[in-house]
C-alpha positions as CSV (number, residue, x, y, z in Angstrom):
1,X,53.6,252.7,211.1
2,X,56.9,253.7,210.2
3,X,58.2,257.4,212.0
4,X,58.6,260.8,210.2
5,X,62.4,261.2,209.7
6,X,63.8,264.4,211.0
7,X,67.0,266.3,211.3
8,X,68.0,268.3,214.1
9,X,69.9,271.9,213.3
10,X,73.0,272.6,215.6
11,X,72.7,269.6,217.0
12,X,75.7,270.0,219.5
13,X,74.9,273.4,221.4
14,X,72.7,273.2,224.2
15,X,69.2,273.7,222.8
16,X,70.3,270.9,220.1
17,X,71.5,268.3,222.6
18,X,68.1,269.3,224.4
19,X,66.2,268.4,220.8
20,X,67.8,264.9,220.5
21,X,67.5,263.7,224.3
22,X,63.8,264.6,223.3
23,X,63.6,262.9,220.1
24,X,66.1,259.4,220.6
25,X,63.0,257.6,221.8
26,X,60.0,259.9,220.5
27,X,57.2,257.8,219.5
28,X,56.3,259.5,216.2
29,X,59.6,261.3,215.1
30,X,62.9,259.7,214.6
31,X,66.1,261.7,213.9
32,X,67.6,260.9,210.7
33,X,70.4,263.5,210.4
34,X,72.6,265.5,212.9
35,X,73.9,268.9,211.9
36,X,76.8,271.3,213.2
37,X,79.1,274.1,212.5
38,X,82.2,273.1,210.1
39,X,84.6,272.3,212.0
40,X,82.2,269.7,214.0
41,X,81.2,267.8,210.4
42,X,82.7,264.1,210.6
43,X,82.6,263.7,214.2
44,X,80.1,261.9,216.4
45,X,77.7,263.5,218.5
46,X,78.7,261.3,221.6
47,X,81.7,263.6,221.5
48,X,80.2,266.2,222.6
49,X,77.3,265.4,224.9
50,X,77.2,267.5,227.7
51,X,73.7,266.4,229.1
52,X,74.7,265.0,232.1
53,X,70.7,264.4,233.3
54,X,70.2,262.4,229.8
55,X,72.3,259.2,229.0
56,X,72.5,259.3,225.1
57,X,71.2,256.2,223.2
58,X,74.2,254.1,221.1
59,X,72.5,254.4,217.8
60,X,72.2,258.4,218.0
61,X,75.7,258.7,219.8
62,X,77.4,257.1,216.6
63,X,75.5,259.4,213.6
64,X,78.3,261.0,211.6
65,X,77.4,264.6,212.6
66,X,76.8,266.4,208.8
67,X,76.9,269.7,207.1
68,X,74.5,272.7,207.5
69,X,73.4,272.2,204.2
70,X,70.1,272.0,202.6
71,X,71.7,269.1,200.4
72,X,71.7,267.1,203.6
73,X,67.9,267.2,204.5
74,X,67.2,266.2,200.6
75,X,69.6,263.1,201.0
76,X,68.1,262.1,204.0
77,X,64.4,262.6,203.3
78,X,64.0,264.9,206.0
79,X,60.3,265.8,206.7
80,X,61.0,268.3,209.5
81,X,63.9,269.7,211.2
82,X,64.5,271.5,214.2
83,X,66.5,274.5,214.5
84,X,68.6,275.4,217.5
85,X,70.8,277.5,215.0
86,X,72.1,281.6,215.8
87,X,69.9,283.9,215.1
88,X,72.8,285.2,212.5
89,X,72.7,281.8,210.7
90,X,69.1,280.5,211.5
91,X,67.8,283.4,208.9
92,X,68.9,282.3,205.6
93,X,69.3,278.5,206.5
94,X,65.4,277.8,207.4
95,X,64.2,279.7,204.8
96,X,66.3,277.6,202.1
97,X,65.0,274.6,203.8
98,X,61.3,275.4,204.3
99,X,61.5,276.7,200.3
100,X,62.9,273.0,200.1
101,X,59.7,271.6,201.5
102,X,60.9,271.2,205.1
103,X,59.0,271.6,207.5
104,X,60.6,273.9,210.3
105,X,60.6,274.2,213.9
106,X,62.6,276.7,215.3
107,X,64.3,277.9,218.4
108,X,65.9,280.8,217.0
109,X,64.9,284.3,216.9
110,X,65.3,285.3,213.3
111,X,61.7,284.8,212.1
112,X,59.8,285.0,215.3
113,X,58.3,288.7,214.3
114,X,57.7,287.4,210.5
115,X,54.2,288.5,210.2
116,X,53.0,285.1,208.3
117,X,55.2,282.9,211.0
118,X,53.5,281.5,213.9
119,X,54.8,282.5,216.8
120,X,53.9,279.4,218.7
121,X,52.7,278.3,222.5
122,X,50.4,275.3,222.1
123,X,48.4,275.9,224.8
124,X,48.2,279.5,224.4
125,X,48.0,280.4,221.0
126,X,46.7,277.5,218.8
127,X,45.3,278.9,216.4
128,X,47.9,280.6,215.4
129,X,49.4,277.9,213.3
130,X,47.5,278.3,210.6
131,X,49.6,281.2,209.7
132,X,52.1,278.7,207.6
133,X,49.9,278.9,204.9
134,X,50.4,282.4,204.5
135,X,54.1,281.2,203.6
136,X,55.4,281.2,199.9
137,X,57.4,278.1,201.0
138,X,54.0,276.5,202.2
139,X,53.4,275.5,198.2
140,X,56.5,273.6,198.5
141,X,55.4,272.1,201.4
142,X,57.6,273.6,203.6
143,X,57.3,276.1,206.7
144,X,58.5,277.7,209.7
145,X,57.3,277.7,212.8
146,X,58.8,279.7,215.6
147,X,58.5,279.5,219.7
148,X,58.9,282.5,221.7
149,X,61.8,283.6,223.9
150,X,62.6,281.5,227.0
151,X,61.5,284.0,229.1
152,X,58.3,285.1,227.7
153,X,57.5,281.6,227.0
154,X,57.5,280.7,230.9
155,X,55.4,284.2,231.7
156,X,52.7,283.0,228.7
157,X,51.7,280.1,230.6
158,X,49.9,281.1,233.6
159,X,49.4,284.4,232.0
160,X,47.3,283.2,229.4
161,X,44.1,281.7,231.8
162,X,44.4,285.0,233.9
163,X,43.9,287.3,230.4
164,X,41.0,284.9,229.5
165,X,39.4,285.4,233.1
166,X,40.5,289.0,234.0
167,X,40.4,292.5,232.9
168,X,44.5,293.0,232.7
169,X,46.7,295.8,230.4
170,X,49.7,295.9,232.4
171,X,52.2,292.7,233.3
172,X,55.3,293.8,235.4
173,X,57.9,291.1,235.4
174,X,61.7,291.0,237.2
175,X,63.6,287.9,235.9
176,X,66.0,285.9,237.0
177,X,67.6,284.0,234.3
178,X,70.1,280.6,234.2
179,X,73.4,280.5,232.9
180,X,72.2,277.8,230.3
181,X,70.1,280.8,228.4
182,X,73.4,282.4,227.5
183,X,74.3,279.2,225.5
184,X,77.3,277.2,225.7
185,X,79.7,278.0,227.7
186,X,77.7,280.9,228.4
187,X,78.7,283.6,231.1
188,X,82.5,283.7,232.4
189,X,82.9,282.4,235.6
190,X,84.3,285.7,237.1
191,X,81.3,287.8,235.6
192,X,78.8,285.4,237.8
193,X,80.5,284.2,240.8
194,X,79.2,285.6,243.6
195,X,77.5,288.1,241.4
196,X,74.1,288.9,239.6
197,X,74.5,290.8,236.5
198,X,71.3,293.0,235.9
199,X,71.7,292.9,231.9
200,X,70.6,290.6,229.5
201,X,70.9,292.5,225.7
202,X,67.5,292.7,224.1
203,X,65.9,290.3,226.4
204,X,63.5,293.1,227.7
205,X,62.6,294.1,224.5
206,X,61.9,290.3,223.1
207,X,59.5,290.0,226.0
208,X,57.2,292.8,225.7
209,X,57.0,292.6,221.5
210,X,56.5,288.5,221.9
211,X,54.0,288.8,224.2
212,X,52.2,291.5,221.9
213,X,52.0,288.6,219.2
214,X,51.5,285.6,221.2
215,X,48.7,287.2,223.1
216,X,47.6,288.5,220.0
217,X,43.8,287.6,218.6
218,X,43.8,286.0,215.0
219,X,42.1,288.2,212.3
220,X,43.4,288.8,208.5
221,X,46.8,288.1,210.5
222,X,47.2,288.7,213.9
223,X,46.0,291.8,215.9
224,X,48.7,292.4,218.7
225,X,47.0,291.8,222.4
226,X,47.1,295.2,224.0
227,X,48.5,293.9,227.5
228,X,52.1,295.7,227.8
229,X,54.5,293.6,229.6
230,X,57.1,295.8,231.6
231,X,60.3,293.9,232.1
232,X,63.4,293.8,234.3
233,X,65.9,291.1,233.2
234,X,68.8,289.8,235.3
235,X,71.5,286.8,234.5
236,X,72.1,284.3,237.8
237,X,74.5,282.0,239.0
238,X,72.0,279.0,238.2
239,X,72.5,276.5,235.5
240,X,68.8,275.6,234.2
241,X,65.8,277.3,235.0
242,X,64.4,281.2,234.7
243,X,62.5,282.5,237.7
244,X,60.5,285.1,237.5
245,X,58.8,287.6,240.1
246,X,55.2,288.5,238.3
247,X,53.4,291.6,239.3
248,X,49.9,292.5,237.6
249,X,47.3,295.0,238.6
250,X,43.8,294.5,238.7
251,X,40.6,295.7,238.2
252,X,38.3,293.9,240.8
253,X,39.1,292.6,243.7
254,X,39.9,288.9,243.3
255,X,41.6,286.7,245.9
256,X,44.7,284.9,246.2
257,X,42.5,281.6,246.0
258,X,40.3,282.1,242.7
259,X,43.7,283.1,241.0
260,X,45.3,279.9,241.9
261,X,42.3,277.9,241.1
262,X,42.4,279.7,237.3
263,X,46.4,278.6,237.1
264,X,45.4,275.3,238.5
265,X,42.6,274.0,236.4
266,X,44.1,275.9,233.1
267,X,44.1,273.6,230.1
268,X,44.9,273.8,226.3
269,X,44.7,272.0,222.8
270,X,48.0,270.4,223.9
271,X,46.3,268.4,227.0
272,X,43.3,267.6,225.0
273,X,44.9,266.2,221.5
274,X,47.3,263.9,224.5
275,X,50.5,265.2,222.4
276,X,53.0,262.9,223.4
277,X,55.4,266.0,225.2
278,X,52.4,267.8,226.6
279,X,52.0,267.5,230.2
280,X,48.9,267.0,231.9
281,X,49.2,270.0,234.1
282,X,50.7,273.1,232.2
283,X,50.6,275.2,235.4
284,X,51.0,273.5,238.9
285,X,50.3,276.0,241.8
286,X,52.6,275.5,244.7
287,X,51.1,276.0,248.3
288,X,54.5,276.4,250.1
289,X,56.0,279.7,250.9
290,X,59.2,279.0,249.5
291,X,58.3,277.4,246.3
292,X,58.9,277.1,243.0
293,X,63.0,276.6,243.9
294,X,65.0,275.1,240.7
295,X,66.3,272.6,242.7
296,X,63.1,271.4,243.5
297,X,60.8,272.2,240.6
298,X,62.8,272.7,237.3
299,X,61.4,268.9,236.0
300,X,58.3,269.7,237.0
301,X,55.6,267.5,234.5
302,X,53.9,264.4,233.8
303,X,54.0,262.3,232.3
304,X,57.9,261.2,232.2
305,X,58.1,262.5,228.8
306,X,56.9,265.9,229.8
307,X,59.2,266.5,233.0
308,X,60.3,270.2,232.9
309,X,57.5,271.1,230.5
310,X,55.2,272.9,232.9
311,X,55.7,275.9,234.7
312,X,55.4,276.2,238.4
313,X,53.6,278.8,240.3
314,X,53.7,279.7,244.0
315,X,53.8,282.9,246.6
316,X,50.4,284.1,244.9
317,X,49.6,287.3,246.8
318,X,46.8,290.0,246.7
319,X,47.6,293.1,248.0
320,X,45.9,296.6,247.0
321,X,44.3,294.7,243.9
322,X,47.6,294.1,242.9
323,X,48.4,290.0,242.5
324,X,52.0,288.9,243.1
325,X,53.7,285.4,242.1
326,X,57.0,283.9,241.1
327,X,56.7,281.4,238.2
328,X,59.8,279.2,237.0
329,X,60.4,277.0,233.9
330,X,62.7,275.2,232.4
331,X,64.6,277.2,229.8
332,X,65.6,274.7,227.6
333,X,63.4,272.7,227.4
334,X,59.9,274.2,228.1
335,X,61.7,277.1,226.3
336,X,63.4,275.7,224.1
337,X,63.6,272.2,222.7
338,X,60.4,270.7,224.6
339,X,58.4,274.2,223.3
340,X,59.7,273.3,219.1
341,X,58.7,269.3,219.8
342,X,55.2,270.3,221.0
343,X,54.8,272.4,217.8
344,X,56.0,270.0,216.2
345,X,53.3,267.2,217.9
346,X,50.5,270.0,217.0
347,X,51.6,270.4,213.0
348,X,51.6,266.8,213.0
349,X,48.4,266.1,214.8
350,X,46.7,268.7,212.2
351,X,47.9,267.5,209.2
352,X,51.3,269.8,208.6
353,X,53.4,266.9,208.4
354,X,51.1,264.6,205.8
């Protein structure tokens, strides 16, 4: 069976060198077209690579990067793209290309509150997808589907078996974010050096509205989840991966041990379809006191095509019915790329991409 051709949006910033090391040797997709700002257009994306943890394959490393230009995806038969555009530029470009029958799967934040755009974690909020039919593109055959903010996105996962389980309405979060999540080349060195700075625009904001949405139950639309998510965000002197110190209070008295047992066994439609990017263990609960570390845990995953797709839990405390954890993720990948593939492998799997 021959693979889906797709295009990759911004190919050369760090999200979009995050979607073609994830796509050079996917098993259903295969990239077809490489886009970039203007002044990029003509050159090769082995000119820019930056991923130092992901050699880039010859074939890929010599397409002519192209225009941003809907004319592109038409020439090249593009079934789906994904978008690591600006938020500025992502707006008017994905909705051209979706009313051109693209199928889109974006990174960016400019549609990510759309009421008829998913907002999408696949093991979280499934059934959300169905949402793209609500789209006036949709009779095209085109779409766009959105995943959340980094940060939210690596909160949502062990969050999402504790609200299924547990009476919760508050979620009190302190983060402590990569340089990576500023883009490239992100924060200037004398800003972070030896220094944390305790402000990341809009990022508290994006987390307690997303959460409202992706927490949210399905109706004629979607009915935002009630749980408030408090936020404190901070920027680090770490190059991938967002940790994040989790306080929630409860209702009943639960201990340490049946809350890691509901982050440990957790599950979704991801695991269960086998999507080819989905790991096997969205949430892996770490024993040790000093754990999750990025150092140590930013890949975490399995299988090999899933490494730094699930989040990692550890320091679960219950104290005054009050529980207490740090969770980290990968940014760019679980929060970025990996999170728009394993849309992608959903649409797919349901018949989106027929």
């Amino acid at each position: 069976m021959s693979k889906i051709p797709v295009a990759v949006l911004g190919a050369t910033g760090n999200v979009g060198q995050r979607f073609v090391s994830l796509l050079q040797d996917h098993p259903t997709f295969e990239i077809a077209a490489l886009t970039s700002s203007e002044r990029k257009v003509g050159g090769h994306l082995k000119d820019f690579w930056r991923l130092e943890d992901v050699p880039l394959a010859p074939d890929v490393a010599s397409i002519e990067l192209q225009p941003l230009d809907v004319s592109v995806l038409r020439k090249h038969d593009i079934v789906a793209a994904f978008s690591a555009l600006p938020a500025e530029i992502a707006v008017d470009v994905e909705t051209n290309a979706a009313q051109s029958g693209v199928r889109i799967f974006s990174n960016a934040s400019a549609h990510r509150m759309d009421a008829d755009v998913p907002l999408l974690l696949p093991e979280v909020n499934p059934n959300h997808l169905p949402l793209v039919e609500r789209q006036p593109s949709f009779r095209e055959g085109g779409f766009v589907v959105t995943n959340p903010n980094c940060s939210i996105t690596g909160l949502a996962l062990p969050l999402k078996p504790l609200v299924d389980a547990l009476d919760l309405t508050d979620v009190h979060v302190a983060t402590y974010q990569a340089l990576s999540g500023a883009g490239y080349p992100g924060v200037p060195s004398l800003d972070i050096t030896a220094n944390v700075v305790p402000f990341i625009e809009s990022e508290e904001e994006k987390m307690r509205r997303e959460a409202k949405k992706i927490l949210g139950s399905m109706s004629d639309g979607i009915l935002p989840s009630p749980i408030d998510v408090w936020a404190n965000c901070a920027r680090v002197a770490v190059r991938d991966g967002h940790l994040e110190a989790v306080s929630i209070p409860l209702k009943d008295d639960v201990p340490p041990r049946e809350i890691a047992r509901l982050l440990s066994s957790f599950r979704g439609e991801p695991h269960v379809q086998q999507l080819p990017t989905a790991p096997k263990q969205p949430v892996i609960v770490r024993a040790e006191s000093n754990r999750p570390q990025p150092l140590l845990d930013l890949m975490a995953g399995e299988p090999a095509r899933a490494r730094g797709m699930a989040g990692t839990v550890g320091r679960i405390r219950v104290v005054g019915r009050v529980v207490r954890f740090f969770v980290l993720s990968h940014n760019t990948i679980r929060g970025g790329a990996g999170g728009s593939l394993l849309n992608a492998e959903l649409a797919h799997r349901r018949g989106y991409l027929d």
